[in-house]
C-alpha positions as CSV (number, residue, x, y, z in Angstrom):
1,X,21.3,-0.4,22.2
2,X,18.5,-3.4,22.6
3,X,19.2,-6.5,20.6
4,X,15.7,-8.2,19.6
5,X,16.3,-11.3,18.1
6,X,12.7,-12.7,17.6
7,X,10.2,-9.5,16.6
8,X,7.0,-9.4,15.2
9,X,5.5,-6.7,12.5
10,X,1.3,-6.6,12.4
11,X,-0.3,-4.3,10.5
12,X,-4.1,-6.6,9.6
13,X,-5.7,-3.1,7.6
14,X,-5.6,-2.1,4.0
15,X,-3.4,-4.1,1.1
16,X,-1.6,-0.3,1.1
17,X,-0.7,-0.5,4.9
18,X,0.8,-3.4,4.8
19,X,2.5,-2.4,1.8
20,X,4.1,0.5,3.3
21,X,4.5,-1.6,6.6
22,X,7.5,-3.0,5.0
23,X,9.3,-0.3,5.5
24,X,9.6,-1.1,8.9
25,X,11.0,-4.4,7.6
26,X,14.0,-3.3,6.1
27,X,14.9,-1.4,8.9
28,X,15.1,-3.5,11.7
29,X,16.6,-6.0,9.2
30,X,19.0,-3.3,9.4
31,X,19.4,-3.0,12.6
32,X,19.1,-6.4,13.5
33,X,20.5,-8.2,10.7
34,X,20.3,-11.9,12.8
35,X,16.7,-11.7,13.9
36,X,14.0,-13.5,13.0
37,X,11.8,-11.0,11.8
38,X,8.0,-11.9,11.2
39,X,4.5,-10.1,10.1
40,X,1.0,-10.7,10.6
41,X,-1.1,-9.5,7.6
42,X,-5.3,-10.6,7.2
43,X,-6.1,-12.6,4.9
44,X,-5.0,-11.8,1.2
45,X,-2.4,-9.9,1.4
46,X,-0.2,-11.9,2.3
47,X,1.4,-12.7,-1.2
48,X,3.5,-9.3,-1.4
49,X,5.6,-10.9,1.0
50,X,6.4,-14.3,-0.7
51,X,9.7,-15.6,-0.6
52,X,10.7,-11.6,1.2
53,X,14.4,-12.4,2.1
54,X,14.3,-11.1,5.2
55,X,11.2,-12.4,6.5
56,X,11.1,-16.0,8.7
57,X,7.3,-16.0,9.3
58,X,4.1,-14.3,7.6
59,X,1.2,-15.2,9.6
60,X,-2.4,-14.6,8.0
61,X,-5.5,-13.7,10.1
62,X,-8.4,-14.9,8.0
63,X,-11.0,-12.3,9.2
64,X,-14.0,-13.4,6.5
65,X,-14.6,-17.0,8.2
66,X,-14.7,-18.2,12.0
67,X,-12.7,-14.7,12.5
68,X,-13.3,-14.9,16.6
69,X,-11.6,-18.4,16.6
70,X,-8.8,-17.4,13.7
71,X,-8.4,-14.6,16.6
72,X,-7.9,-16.9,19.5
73,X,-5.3,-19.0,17.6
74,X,-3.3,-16.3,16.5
75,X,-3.4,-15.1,20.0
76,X,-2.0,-19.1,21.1
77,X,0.7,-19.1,18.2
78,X,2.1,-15.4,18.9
79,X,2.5,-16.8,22.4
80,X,4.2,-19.9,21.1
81,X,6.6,-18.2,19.1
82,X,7.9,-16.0,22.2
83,X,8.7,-12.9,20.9
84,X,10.9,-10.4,22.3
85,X,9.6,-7.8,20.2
86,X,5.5,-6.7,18.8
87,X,5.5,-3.4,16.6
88,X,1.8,-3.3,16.1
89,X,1.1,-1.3,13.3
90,X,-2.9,-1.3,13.6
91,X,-5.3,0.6,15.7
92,X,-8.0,-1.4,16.4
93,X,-8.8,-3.2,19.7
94,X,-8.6,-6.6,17.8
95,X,-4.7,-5.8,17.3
96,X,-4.5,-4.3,20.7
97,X,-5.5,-7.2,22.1
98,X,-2.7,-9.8,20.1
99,X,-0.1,-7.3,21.2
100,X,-0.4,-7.3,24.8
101,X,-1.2,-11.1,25.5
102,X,1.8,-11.7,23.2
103,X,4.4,-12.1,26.4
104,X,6.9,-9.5,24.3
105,X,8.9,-8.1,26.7
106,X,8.6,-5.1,24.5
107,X,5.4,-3.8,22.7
108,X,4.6,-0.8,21.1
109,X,1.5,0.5,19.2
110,X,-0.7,4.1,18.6
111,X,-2.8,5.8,21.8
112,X,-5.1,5.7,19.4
113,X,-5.3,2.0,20.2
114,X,-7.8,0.9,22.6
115,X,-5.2,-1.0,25.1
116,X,-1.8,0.7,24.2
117,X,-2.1,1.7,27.7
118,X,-1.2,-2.3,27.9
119,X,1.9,-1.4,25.6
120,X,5.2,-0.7,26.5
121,X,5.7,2.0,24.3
122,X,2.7,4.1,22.5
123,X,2.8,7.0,20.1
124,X,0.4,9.1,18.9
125,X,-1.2,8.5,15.6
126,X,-2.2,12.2,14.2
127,X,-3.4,11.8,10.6
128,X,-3.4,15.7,9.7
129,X,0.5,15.7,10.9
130,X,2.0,16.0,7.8
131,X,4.1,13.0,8.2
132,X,4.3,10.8,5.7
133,X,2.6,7.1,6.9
134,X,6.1,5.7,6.9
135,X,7.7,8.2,9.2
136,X,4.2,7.8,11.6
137,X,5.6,3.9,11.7
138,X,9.4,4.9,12.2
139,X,8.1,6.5,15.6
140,X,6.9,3.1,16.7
141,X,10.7,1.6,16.9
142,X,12.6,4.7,17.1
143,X,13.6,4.9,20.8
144,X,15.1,1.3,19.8
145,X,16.7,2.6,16.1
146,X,16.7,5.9,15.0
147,X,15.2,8.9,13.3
148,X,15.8,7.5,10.0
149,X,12.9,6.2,7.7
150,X,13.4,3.5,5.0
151,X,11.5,3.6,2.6
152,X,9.2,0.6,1.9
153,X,10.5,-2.2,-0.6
154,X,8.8,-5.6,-2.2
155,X,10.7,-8.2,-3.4
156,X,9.6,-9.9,-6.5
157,X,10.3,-13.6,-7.3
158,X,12.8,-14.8,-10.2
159,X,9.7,-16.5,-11.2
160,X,7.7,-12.9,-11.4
161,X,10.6,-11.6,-13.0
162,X,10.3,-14.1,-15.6
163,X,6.9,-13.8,-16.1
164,X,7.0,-10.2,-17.2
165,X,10.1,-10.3,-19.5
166,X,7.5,-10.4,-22.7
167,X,6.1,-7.4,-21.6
168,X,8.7,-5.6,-21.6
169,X,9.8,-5.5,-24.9
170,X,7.8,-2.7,-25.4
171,X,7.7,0.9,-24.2
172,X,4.9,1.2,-22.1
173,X,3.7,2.9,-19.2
174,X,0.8,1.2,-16.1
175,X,-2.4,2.7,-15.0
176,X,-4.1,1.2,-12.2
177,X,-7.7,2.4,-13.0
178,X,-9.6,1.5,-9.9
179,X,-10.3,1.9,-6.3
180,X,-12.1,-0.1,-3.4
181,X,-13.6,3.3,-2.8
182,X,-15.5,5.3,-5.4
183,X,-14.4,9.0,-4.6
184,X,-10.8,7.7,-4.7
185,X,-11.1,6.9,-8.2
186,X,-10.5,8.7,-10.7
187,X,-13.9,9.2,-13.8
188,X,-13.4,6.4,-16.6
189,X,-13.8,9.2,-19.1
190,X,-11.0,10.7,-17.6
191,X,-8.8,8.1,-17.9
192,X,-9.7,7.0,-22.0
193,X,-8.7,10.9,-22.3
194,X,-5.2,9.8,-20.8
195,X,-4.9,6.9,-23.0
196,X,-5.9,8.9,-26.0
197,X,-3.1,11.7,-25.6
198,X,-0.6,8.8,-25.6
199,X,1.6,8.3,-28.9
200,X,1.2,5.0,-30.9
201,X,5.0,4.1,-29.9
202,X,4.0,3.4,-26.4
203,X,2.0,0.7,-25.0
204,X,-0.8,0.8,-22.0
205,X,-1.3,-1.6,-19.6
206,X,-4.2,-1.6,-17.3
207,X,-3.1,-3.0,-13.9
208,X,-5.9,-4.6,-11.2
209,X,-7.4,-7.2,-9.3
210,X,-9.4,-9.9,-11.3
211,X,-13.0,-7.7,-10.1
212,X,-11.2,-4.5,-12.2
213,X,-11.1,-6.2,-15.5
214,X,-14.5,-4.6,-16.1
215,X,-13.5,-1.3,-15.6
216,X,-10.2,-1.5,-17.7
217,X,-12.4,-3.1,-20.5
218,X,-14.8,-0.5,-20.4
219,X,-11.4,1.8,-20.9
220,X,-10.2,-0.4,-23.3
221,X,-13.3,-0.5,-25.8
222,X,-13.6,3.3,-25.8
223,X,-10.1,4.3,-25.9
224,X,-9.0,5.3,-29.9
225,X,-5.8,4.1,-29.0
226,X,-4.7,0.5,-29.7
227,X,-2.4,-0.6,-28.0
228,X,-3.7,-1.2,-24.7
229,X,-3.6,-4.6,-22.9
230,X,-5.7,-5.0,-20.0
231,X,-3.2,-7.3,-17.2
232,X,-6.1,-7.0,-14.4
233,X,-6.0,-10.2,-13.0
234,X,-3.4,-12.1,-15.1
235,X,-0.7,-10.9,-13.2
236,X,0.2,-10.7,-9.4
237,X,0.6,-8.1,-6.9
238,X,4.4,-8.6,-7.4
239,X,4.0,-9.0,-11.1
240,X,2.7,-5.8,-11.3
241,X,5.4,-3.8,-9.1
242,X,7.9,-5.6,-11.1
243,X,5.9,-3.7,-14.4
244,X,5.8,-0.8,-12.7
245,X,9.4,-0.3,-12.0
246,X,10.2,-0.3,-15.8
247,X,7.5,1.5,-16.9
248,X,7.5,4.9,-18.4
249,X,5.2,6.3,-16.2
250,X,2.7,4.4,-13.7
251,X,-1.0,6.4,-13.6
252,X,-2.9,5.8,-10.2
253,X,-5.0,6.3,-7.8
254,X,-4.7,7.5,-4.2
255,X,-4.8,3.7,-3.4
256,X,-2.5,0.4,-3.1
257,X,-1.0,0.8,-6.7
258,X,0.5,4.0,-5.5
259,X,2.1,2.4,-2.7
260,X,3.3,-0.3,-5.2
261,X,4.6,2.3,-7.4
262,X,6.8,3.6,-4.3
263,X,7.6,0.2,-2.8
264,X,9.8,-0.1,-6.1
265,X,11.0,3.6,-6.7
266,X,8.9,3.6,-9.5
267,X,7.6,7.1,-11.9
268,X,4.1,7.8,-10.6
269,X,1.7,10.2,-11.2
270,X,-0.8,10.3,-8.6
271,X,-4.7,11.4,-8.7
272,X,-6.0,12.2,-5.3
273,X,-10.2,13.7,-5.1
274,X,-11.8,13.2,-1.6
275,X,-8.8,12.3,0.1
276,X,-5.1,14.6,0.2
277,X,-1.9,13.7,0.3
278,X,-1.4,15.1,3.2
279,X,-2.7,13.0,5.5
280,X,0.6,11.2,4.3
281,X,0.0,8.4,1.8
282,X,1.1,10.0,-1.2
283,X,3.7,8.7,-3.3
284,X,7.5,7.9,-2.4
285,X,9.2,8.0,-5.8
286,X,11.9,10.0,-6.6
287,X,10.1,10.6,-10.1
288,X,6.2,11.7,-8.4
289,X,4.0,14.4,-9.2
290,X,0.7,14.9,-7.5
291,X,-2.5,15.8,-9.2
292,X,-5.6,17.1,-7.5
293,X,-8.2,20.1,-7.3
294,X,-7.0,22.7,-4.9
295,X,-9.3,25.0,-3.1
296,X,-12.3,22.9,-2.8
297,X,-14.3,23.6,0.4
298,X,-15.9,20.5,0.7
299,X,-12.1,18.3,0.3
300,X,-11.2,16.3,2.2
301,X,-14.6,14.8,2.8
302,X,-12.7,11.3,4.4
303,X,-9.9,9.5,5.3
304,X,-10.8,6.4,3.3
305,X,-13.0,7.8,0.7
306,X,-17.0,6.8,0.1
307,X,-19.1,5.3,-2.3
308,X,-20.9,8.3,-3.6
309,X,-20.0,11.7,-3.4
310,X,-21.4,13.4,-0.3
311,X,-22.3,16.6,-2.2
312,X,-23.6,14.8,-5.8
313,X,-21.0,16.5,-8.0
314,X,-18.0,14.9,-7.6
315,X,-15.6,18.0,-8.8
316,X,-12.5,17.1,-7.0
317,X,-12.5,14.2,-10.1
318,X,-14.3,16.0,-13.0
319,X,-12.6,19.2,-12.7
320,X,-9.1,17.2,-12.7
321,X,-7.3,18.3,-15.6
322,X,-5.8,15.6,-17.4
323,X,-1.8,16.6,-18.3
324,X,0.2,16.2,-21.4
325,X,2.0,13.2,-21.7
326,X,6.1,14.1,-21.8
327,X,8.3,11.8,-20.4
C-alpha cells in the first residue's frame, strides 16, 4: 500500500461540499494516521474546520478580491509545501489547474475536469448515479484505501461547546429556513405551519447566516407559537452543528444545513423541491426522512436550484405537505 505523508484535500465550491469533503478527511487520517493532512477551501468557509484535529493546514482561496493573483499564490505555496498527495475534489479548470502544477507525485480529480487528463488518476463524476456525493469522493482515493466511505464529521471547539450549553436546557428542535437558491427553499408559510403544529413544551430555534435573520423574523412574527428564538447569525457554523446534534429534530433544506445535520449524525428531516436526492446530497443521519413531491414532470428543473421557478407555480414547494410532529 502507498504511504503519503504530506497530502492535500481541495474542494473551493459550495459551504456543503466542503462540508461533506471532510469525509475524505477522516479517512485518510485513517489510513494515514502520521500525515500531514491539509485542505484548500475559498474564502469563508473555512471556519468549519477550526482547530479540526487532524488537519495541519487550511488554506483559503479568497476568490471575491484580486482572485487571479490569490490564484497564482496559491499555485506558489502548494508548490512550496511539496506534497506527495492532491485529491482535488472540484471540477473546474481553476482547480485543475492548482492540481497539476502542484509537483504531487500523485493527483487525482473528475474527467469532468478540464485538465484531469494532467492527473494521475481521474474518475468520472456522474451526477444521476445514484451515489451518494461522499461515495463519488471515496472513488477519488480508493485505488490508494478502499471501498469503504466515512461519513463526514466537524469538530466543534470546547469553546462552541460552551457557548451553546444555555440552549440546551430546553427541549428544542433547529430549522434552517433558508437557501442561497430560491427553489431550494422551502415557502415561509410553510414553515410558520411547522412551527405552529409544535407543542408549547418544545422550543424552536431558527438556524442561519446573519443575511437569514429576515427570513426567520418574518417566521417568527407570524408564527402563534412562542417559543421561538431566532440564532441566525449569533452563532457559528460549528455552533450550530453542535445544536443540531442535541436537538429533537433539525428541519432543512436541500442545502448546507443538511450536510451539517449529517456531519454530526444528527435527526433531520429534509425538504427537497427543484432538486432530488438523488443526485446524492441527501442526508446521512441514521434518524432521516426525506420530504418531497413525487411525480412532478417538470422536477428536477437543476442541479443547484434557481431564483424563480421556471414554470411560475412553484408546486414541488406548495404542494409539500407539512407532517405531524412525533418524535
Amino acid at each position: 500500500m502507498k504511504n503519503y505523508k504530506n497530502i492535500l484535500i481541495i474542494q473551493t465550491a459550495f459551504i456543503g461540499d466542503a462540508i461533506l469533503a471532510s469525509s475524505l478527511i477522516e479517512k485518510l487520517h485513517a489510513f494515514f494516521p502520521n500525515a500531514s493532512i491539509s485542505i484548500l477551501v475559498k474564502l469563508g468557509n473555512e471556519s468549519i474546520f477550526n482547530e479540526h484535529p487532524f488537519l495541519k493546514e487550511i488554506l483559503v482561496w479568497n476568490k471575491k478580491q484580486n482572485k487571479i493573483k490569490h490564484f497564482f499564490k496559491l499555485i506558489y505555496q502548494v508548490r512550496k509545501n511539496k506534497y506527495d498527495c492532491v485529491i482535488n475534489c472540484h471540477r473546474f479548470a481553476s482547480s485543475g489547474l492548482l492540481t497539476a502544477f502542484s509537483n504531487a507525485k500523485h493527483t487525482c480529480g473528475y474527467k469532468e475536469n478540464p485538465f484531469s487528463f494532467l492527473f494521475n488518476v481521474n474518475i468520472k463524476h456522474n451526477i444521476n448515479s445514484g451515489f451518494h456525493e461522499t461515495e463519488r469522493y471515496n472513488q477519488l482515493i480508493k485505488d490508494f484505501t478502499n471501498d469503504v466511505v466515512y461519513k463526514p464529521k466537524l469538530y466543534p471547539s470546547l469553546s462552541d461547546k460552551e457557548f451553546i450549553k444555555p440552549f440546551l436546557n430546553n427541549s428544542y428542535i433547529c430549522i434552517a429556513p433558508a437557501s442561497v437558491w430560491f427553489t431550494k427553499q422551502l415557502p415561509i408559510n410553510k414553515w410558520i405551519e411547522l412551527c405552529d403544529k409544535l407543542d408549547s413544551n418544545t422550543f424552536i430555534y431558527l438556524l442561519g447566516a446573519e443575511n437569514d435573520t429576515i427570513i426567520c423574523n418574518k417566521i417568527k412574527d407570524a408564527s402563534k407559537n412562542k417559543n421561538i428564538e431566532v440564532l441566525a447569525g449569533k452563532v457559528s457554523l460549528l455552533q450550530s452543528c453542535e445544536l443540531m446534534k442535541h436537538a429533537k429534530m433539525n428541519y432543512v433544506n436541500d442545502s448546507a444545513p443538511l450536510h451539517l445535520a449529517s456531519s454530526s449524525n444528527s435527526p433531520t428531516t429534509a425538504f427537497f423541491f427543484s432538486t432530488i436526492p438523488q443526485f446524492g446530497f441527501g442526508p446521512l443521519a441514521q434518524n432521516s426522512t426525506i420530504i418531497e413531491v413525487l411525480n412532478l414532470d417538470c422536477r428536477p428543473c437543476g442541479l443547484h436550484g434557481y431564483s424563480i421557478c421556471p414554470k411560475k407555480h412553484f408546486n414541488c414547494a406548495n404542494q409539500i405537505k407539512i407532517p405531524e410532529i412525533t418524535f
